[in-house]
N, C-alpha and C positions, 0 to 999 in steps of 0.2 A: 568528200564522198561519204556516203554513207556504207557501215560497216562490210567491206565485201569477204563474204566468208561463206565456202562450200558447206552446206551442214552436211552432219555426220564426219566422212574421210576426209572432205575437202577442209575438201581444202583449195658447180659449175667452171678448166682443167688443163696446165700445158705439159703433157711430160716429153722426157728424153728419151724414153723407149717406153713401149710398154711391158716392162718386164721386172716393174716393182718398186717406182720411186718412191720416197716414201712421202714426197711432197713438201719436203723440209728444204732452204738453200743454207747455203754456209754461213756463218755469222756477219764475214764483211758484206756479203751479200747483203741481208737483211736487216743489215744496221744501216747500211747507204739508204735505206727506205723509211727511216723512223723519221720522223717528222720531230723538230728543234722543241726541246724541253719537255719531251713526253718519255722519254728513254725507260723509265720506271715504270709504265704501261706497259710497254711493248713488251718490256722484258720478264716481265711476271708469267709464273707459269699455275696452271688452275692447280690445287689440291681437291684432285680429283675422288670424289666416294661415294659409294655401292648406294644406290636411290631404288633400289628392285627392280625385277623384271628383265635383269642384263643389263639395266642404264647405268651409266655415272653421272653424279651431278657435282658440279661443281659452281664460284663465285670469279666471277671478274671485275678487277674494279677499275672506272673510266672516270673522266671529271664532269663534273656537272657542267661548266662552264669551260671550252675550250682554252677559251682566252685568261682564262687562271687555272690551271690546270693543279696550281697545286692547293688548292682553295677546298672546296666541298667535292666528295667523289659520288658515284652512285656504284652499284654493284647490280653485275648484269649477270639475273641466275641464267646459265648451261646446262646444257643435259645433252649426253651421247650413248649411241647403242655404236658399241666399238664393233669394229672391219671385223668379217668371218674368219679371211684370209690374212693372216699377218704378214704371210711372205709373201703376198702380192696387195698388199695396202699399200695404195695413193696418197690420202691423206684425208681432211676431213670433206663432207661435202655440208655447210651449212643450207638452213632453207629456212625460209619466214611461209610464215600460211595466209598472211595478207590482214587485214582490218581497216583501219589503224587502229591497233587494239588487240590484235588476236596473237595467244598466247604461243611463241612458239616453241617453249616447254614442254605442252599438252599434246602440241599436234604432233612432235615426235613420240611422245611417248603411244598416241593413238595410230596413227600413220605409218612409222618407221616400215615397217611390217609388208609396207603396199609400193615398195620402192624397189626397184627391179632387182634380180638375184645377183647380177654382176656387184651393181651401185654397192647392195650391202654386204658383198664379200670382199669388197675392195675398196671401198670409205666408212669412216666415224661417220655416219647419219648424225648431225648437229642438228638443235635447236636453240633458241636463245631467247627470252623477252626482253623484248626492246625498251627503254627508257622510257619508264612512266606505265610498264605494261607487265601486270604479272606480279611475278617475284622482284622485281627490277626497280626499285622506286617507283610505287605504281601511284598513277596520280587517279586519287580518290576524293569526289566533290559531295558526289548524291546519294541522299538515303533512298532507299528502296521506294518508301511511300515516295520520295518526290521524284525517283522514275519514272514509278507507276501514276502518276500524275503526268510526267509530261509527253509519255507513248499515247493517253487514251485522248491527250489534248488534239482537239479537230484539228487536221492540219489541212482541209477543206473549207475555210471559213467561206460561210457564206451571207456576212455581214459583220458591221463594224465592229459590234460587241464579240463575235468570236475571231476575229485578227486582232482582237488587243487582247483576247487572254490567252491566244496563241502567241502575241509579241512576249506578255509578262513572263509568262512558264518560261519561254527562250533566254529573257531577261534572269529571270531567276537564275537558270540553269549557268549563265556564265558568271553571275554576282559568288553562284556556291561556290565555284573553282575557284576565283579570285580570292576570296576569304581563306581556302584551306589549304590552297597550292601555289600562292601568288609567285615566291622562289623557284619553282621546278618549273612554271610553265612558259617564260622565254625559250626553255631549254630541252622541252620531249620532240622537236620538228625532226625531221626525214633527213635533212644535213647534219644535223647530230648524230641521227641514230647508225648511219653510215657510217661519219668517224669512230664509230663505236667498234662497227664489224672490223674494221683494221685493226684495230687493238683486240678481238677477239682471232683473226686471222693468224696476228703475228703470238699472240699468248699460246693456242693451240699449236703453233708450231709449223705453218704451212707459210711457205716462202710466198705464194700465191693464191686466189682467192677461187675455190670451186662452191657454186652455190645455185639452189633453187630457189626462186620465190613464186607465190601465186597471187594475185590482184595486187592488192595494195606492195605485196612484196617483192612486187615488179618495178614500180615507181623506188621502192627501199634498193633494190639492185640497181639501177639505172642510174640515181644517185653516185653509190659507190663508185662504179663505172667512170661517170666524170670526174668523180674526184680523184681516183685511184686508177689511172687508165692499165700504164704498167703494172699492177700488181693484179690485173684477170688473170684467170686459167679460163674461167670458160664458167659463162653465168647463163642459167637458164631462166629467162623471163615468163610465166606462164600465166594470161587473161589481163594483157598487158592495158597498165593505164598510159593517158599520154599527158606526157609532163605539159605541152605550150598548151596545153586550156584552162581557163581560170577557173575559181575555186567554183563559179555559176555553172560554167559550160557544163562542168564536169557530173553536176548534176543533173544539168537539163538531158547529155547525152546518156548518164544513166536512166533518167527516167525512159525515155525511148526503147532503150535495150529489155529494160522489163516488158515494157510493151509489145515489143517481136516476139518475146519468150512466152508472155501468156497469150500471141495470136497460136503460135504452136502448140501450147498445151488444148487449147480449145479447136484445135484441129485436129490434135489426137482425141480429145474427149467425146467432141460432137458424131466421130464417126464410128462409138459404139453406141450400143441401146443404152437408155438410160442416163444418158447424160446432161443432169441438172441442169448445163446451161444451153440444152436447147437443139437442134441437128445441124447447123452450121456455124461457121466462124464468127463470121459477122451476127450471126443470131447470140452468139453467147458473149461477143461484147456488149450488145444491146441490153440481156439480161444481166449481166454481172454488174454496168452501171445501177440499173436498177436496185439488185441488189444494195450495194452498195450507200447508196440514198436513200432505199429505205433503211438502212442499219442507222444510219446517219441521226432520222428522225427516230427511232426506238431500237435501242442498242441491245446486240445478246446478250445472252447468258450464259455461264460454262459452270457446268459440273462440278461440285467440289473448291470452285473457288469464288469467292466473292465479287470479283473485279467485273464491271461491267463492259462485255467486247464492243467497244465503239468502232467507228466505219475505220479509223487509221488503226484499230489493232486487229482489224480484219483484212485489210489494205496488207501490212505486214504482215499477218500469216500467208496469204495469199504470194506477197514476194518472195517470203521464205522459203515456200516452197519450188518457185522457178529455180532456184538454184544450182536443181541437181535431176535431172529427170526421171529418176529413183522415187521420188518424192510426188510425181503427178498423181499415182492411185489414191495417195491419203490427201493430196488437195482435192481428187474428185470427191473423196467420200467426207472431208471433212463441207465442202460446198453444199453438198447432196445434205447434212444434217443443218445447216445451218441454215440454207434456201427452203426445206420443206420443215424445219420443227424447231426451227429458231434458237436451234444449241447452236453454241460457237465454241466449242470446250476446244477440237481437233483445230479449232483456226487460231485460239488462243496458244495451244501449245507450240504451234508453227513458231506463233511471232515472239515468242518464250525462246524457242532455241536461238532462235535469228538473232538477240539482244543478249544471251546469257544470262539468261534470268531461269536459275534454278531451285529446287528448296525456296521457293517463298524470297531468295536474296538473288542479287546480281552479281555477276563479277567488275570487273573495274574496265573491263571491254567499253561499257558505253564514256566512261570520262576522258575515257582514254583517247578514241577513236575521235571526238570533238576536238580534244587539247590540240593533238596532232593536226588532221585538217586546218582547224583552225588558224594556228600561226605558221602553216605553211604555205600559205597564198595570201594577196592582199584580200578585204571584201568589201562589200557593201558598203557604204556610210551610214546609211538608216532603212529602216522597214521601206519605204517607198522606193528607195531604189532597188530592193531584193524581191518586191513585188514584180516588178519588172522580170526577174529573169522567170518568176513562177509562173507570168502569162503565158512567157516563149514555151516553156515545157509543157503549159495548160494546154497548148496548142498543138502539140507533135505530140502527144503521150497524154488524154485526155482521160485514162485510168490512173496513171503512176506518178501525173507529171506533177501535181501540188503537193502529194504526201511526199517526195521525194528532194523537189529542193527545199517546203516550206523545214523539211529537217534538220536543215543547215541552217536556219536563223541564229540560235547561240553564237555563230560566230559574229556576226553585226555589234552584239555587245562585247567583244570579248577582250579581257585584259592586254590582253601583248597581241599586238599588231604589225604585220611584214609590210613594207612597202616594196619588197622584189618583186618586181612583174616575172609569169613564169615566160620559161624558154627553152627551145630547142634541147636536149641532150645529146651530145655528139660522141662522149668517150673516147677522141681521138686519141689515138695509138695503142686503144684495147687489143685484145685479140677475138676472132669470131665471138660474137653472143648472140644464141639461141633465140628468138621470140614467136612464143605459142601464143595462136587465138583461136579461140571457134567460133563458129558463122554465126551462131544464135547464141551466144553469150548474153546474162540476161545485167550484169552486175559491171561489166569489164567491154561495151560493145566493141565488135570486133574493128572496127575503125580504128579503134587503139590501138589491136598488135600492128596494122598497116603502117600506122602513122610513126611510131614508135622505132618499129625494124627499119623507117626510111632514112629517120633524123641519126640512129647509132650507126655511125662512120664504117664498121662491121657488122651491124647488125644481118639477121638471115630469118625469115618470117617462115615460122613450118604453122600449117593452118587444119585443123579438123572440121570438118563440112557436118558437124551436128548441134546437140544440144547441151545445156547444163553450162557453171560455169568452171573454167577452167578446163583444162585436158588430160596433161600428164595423169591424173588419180584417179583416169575414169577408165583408167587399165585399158583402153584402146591399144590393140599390138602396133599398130602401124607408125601412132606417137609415140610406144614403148621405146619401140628398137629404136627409131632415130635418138630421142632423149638420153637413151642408156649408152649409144655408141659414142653420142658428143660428149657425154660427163667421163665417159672411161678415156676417151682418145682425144680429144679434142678437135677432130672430126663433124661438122657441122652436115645436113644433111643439104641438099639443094636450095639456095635463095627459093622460094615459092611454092614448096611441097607441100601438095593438097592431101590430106588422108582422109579416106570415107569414109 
């Protein structure tokens, strides 16, 4: 899937009373749970120090390679904004902010803040980058120029000479990983980074595992979950992906969910004066293809930077902006300068944030987010069969649907290859887990959290009937309360709860 990440903000518990466990069990306890010749994981405790602002940061270190655990390690940077309350601290509440890629160092230190008043008087708000992301052995392929090379590559081709140097740049892009990461990258998948959170679960000290994740951090939970069934307290799934569809589907379903998301923007936009793309819905798909194809043939311009805005890094500002519905006034206005005076500066900077691409440099978000994808699903064999799934999406999603899965071709080339077909996640003999979706999710479509809360053997779907993706951080009270009541009590709110 391609990077699902809230911009800006965007962006789980068993106790025995509620009256201040501290989330810790007893040693026999939590040594009947370490897993055969990792003992020296588990048992490690962070040296924890002062990172500003109230955090602590500290280092954990896991093995690169399970299956030689005492071979090469990696070190997974932490960060916590410690409990308000000490004498009524729980224990930690870890969270991922989704990607595969996205730092979740940053987004606590961004975030923390926007997590309910209970939540942070009574848990360590954790974050963590995950292996290959961040601070964490981050796996790093591409120079900047050759990002910026292969975001502005047409991922529209509309003939043979532009799907072969949309195949090459793909090509490229997995030949650089392979030269500069070929060692770590069997090794960054979602069944790793899982074994991972155990050995951070049991380092920080929590006998049990309380935790938020959002898009991609949802699939990173869900994992855990199967592997770790016993070891829940109470995971909150929020803009949930669904594990049994392949690494195509995932796209094609993503591409559709943009789709619904810019029918809504251009539903709210068409029903003010002045709206660029025209006085109805269907009128402003009509003109935004347009759009679009003309950029195609004569690419914009942007302010201050050199880069020419081609139709896919107008495409991605464009998505970037569905993300969060915060975000529609500057897609109206950046459409509005692009449609009548051919600046693309406001759509460029859109698809800037969306990639992490700041100061002229990237962060390691995009190599990272491929690594992962990539050998966590089987793919394609060659360009002709991945054409295939791009017609299915040309056809359901005929704005999103070729920029969206032609984005995933680097994996077709890519070094280390799964043949696990995906399946079902069941988590049998978890306890309650949490799964949030919203109706118009543009990144995570809501199909997922359905599918998702059906397959976890406890799962409980709480649903918000609006826009943007993800919910919990869209400060909605009605999400609030329930979220905050299940991470304090373990108290899940109704199988089915709609909030409006």
């Amino acid at each position: 899937m391609r990077a699902a990440k809230t911009i800006g903000a965007t962006i789980a518990l068993m106790l025995t009373a509620v009256t201040g466990c501290d989330g810790g069990g007893d040693e026999a306890t939590m040594a009947s749970r370490v897993p055969e010749g990792l003992g020296t994981f588990y048992d490690q405790r962070p040296d924890w120090r002062d990172c500003g602002g109230g955090f602590q940061c500290a280092t954990v270190q896991v093995p690169l390679d399970y299956a030689k655990p005492q071979s090469e390690k990696v070190g997974i940077s932490v960060i916590r904004l410690p409990a308000r309350d000490k004498s009524e601290r729980i224990g930690s509440l870890f969270t991922n902010p989704g990607g595969p890629g996205g730092s979740g160092v940053d987004f606590v230190r961004q975030a923390a803040a926007a997590f309910g008043g209970d939540l942070r008087a009574r848990f360590d708000i954790v974050g963590f980058d995950p292996r290959g992301v961040g601070e964490s052995g981050p796996v790093r392929c591409n120079t900047t120029d050759q990002l910026d090379r292969f975001f502005a590559t047409d991922s529209s081709p509309d003939d043979p000479d532009e799907r072969k140097t949309l195949a090459t740049r793909s090509e490229q892009f997995a030949d650089n990983c392979e030269a500069k990461e070929k060692t770590s990258l069997p090794h960054v998948g979602t069944a790793d980074a899982a074994r991972d959170m155990d050995v951070l679960r049991a380092a920080l000290g929590d006998d049990k595992l309380t935790y938020y994740g959002a898009s991609y951090g949802t699939y990173l939970g869900a994992f855990y979950a199967e592997q770790f069934p016993k070891n829940v307290r109470a995971l909150v799934l929020d803009g949930a992906v669904d594990p049994r569809l392949s690494s195509t589907d995932i796209l094609v379903e993503q591409a559709k969910g943009f789709e619904t998301a810019f029918r809504a923007f251009a539903e709210d936009c068409t029903a003010q004066p002045g709206c660029p793309l025209g006085t109805s819905t269907d009128a402003a798909v009509q003109n935004l293809e347009k759009f679009l194809a003309d950029t195609d043939r004569k690419p914009l311009t942007a302010r201050g930077d050199s880069r020419k805005v081609t139709e896919s890094l107008a495409t991605m500002g464009i998505a970037a902006a569905l993300y969060a519905k915060e975000y529609w006034p500057t897609l109206r206005q950046g459409l509005t300068q692009a449609m009548q005076r051919d600046d693309g500066t406001i759509l460029l900077t859109l698809a800037d944030q969306m990639v992490d691409r700041e100061n002229g440099s990237y962060s390691n978000q995009t190599d990272a987010n491929m690594a992962v994808n990539c050998v966590d699903k089987p793919n394609p064999p060659d360009v002709d069969a991945y054409a295939e799934a791009v017609g299915k999406a040309e056809k359901s999603a005929p704005l999103f649907g070729e920029f969206v899965v032609w984005g995933g071709l680097p994996c077709v080339y890519w070094p280390t290859q799964t043949d696990k077909a995906p399946a079902p996640v069941t988590a049998k003999g978890s306890a309650p887990i949490l799964v949030i979706g919203t109706t118009r999710d543009p990144a995570t479509p809501y199909s997922w959290a359905q599918s998702l809360a059906s397959q976890l053997q406890s799962g409980v779907l709480l649903t918000l009937d609006g826009d943007g993706h993800t919910a919990y951080l869209q400060a909605d009270p009605c999400i609030s309360r329930a979220t905050d009541r299940y991470l304090v009590t373990t108290e899940p709110p109704k199988d089915g709860t709609v909030c409006l």
